[in-house]
C-alpha positions in Angstrom: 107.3 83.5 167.1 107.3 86.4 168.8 111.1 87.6 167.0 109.5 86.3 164.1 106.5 88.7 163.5 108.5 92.0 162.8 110.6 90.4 160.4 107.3 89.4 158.5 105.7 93.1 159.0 109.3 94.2 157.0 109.6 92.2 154.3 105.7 92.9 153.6 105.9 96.4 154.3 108.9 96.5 151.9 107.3 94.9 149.1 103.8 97.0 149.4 106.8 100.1 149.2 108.3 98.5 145.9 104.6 97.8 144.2 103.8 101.6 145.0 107.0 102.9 143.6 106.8 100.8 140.5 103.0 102.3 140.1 103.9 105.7 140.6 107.6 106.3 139.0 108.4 103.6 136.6 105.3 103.8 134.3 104.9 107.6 134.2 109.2 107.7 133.1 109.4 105.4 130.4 106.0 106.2 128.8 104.6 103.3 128.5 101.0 103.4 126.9 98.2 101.1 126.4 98.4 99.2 123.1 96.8 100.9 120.1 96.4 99.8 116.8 96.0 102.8 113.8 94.4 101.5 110.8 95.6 102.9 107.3 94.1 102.2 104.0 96.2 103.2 101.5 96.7 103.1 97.8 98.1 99.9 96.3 101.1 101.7 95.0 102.5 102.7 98.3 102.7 99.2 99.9 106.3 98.9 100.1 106.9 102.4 101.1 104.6 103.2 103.7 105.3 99.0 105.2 108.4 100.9 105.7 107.0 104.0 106.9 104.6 102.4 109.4 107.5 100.3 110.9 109.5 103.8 111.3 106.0 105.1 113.2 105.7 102.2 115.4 109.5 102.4 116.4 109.1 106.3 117.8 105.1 105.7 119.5 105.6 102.8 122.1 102.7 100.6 121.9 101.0 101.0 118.6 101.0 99.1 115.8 100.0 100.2 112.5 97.7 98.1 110.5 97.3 98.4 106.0 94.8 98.0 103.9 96.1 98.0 100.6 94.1 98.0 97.6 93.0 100.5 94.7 92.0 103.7 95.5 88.5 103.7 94.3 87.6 100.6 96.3 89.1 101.8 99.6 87.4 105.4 98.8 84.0 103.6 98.5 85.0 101.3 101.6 85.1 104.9 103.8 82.1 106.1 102.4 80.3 103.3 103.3 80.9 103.2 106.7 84.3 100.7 106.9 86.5 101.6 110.1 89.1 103.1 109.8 92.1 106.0 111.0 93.4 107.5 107.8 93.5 107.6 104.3 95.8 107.6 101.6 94.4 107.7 97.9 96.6 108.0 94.6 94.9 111.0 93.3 92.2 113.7 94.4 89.3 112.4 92.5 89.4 109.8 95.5 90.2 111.9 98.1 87.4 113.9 96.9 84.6 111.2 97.3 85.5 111.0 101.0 85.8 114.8 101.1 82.2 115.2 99.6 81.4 112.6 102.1 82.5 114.4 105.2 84.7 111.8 105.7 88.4 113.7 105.4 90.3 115.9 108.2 92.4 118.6 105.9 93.8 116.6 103.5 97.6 116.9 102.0 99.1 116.1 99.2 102.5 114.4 100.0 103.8 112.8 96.9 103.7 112.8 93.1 103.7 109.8 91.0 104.2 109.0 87.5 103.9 106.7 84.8 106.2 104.4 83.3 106.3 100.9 80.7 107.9 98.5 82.2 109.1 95.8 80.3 110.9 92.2 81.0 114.8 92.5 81.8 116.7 93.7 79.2 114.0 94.8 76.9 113.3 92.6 74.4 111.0 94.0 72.0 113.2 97.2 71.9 110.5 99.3 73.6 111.3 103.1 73.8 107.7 104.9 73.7 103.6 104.5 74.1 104.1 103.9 69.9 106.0 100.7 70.2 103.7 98.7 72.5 101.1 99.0 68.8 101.3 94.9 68.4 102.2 94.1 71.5 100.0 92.7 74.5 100.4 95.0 77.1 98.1 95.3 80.5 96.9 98.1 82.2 95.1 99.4 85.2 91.0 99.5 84.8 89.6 103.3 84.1 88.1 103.6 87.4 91.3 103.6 89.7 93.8 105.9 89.1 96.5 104.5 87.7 94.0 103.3 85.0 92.9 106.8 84.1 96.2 108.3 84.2 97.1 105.6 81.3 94.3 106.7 79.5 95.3 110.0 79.5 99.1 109.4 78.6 97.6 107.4 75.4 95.5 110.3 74.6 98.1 112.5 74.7 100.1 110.5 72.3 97.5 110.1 69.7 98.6 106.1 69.2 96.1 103.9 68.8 96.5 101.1 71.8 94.1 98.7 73.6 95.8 96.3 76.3 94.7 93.1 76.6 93.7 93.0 80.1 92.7 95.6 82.2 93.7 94.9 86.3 92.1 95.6 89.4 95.4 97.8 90.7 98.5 98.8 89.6 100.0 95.2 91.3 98.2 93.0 89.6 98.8 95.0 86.1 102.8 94.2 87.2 102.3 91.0 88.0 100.9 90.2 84.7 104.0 91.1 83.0 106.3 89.6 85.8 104.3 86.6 85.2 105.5 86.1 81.5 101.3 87.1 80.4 102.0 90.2 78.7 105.3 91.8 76.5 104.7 95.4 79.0 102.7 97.2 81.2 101.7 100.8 82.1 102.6 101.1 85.8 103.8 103.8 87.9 107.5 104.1 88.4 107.3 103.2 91.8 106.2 99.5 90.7 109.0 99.1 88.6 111.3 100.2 91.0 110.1 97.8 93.4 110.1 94.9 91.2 114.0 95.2 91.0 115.6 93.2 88.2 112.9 91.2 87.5 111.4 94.1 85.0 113.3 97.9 83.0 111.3 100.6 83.4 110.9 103.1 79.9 110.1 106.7 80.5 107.9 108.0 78.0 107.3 112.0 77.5 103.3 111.8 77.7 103.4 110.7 81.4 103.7 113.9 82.0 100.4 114.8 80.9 99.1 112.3 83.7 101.1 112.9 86.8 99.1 111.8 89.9 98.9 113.9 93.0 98.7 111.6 96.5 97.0 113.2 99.2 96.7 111.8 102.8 94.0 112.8 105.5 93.2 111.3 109.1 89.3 110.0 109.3 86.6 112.1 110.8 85.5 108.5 112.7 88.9 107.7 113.3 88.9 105.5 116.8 92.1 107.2 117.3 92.0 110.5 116.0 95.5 112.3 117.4 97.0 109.2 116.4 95.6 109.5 113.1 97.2 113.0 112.9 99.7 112.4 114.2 100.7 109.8 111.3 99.7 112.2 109.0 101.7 114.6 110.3 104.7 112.1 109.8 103.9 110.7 106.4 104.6 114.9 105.6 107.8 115.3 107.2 111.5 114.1 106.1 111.7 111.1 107.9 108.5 109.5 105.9 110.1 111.5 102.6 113.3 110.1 102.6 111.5 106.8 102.1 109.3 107.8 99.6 111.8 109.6 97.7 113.8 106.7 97.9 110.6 104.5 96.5 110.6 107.0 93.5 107.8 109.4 94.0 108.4 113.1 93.7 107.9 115.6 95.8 104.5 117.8 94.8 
């Protein structure tokens, strides 16, 4: 017993040795952080770009995970300004961003994209669509006034002088795609990013008024973020090249 006990008092002292050195070295080398989760609400519009974009984030900041919310400006806007947690904020236009602005809600906003309209029409185009004029007689959806996709189709109409009232009028620019994807309407006003996304399944017409109604996409971290230099820090990102080769890619322009 007594050749025994030493050998004990080693191997114990060894392992105590190996705990502290995985405490002290190990952690502090890699990086390795507690788990965070940053939550973004962002405009409808951007759901397959900044998926992509958050997946990039997450790759480069060990231990977060990014979390959407993905619906219509004007509801997440009102969502912020009612008190609903969150990190940052992506709206697609100012008159959103504004709202949480006025609300002292917004840390230095930026615009980081451009976006414009388009009517995208089945596959191949079968009512011979080439402008706002030929969708006179046709049932075509668009976005309601109050988000922003909405008003910038009101504007493009105005703009053309034509006469035109779609048949439906959807919550976001989704769900005014899915109505033509769906077989419910012959087009629908959506921005180009949509029909991009949508792939075969729908042709995108550019029409000259959409210029008259391009929409400016800001982005700001939260004044109650419960991360707030991770919420800049993803701001920061959603600026720089990495987050723009994606959303070039997506079919926004660059402000």
């Amino acid at each position: 017993m007594r050749r025994t006990r030493p050998a004990l008092a080693l191997t114990a002292a060894l392992a105590l040795a190996a705990l502290a050195a995985c405490g002290s070295g190990d952690d502090a080398d890699t990086g390795d952080a507690e788990p965070t989760t940053l939550t973004v609400l962002a405009a409808a519009s951007l759901t397959e770009a900044f998926t992509e974009i958050g997946e990039q984030f997450e790759a480069e900041h060990d231990g977060v995970t990014v979390e959407f919310g993905f619906a219509a400006s004007s509801d997440l806007a009102a969502q912020i300004t009612e008190g609903a947690p969150a990190d940052v904020f992506a709206s697609a236009d100012q008159k959103n961003m504004d709202k949480v602005i006025e609300a002292d809600a917004a840390v230095d906003p930026q615009v980081f994209a451009l976006n414009q309209l388009v009517i995208a029409v089945p596959e191949g185009n079968p009512e011979g669509v080439a402008g706002l004029a030929d969708l006179a007689g046709l049932d075509f959806a668009a976005c309601a006034e109050e988000v922003p996709c909405g008003a910038a189709a009101q504007t493009a109409v105005a703009a053309s002088g034509a006469d035109l009232t779609p048949v439906t009028f959807e919550a976001d620019v989704k769900s005014t795609l899915q109505k033509l994807t769906l077989g419910e309407v012959d087009a629908a006003l959506v921005y180009r990013t949509d029909a991009i996304a949508a792939g075969d399944e729908v042709d995108a017409v550019e029409f000259p008024e959409s210029a008259e109604a391009v929409n400016s996409y800001p982005v700001t971290a939260l004044a109650d973020a419960a991360a707030p230099d991770l919420a800049a820090e993803f701001t920061e990102y959603v600026l720089g090249d990495d987050a723009w080769a994606v959303l070039e890619a997506a079919g926004f322009q660059r402000p």
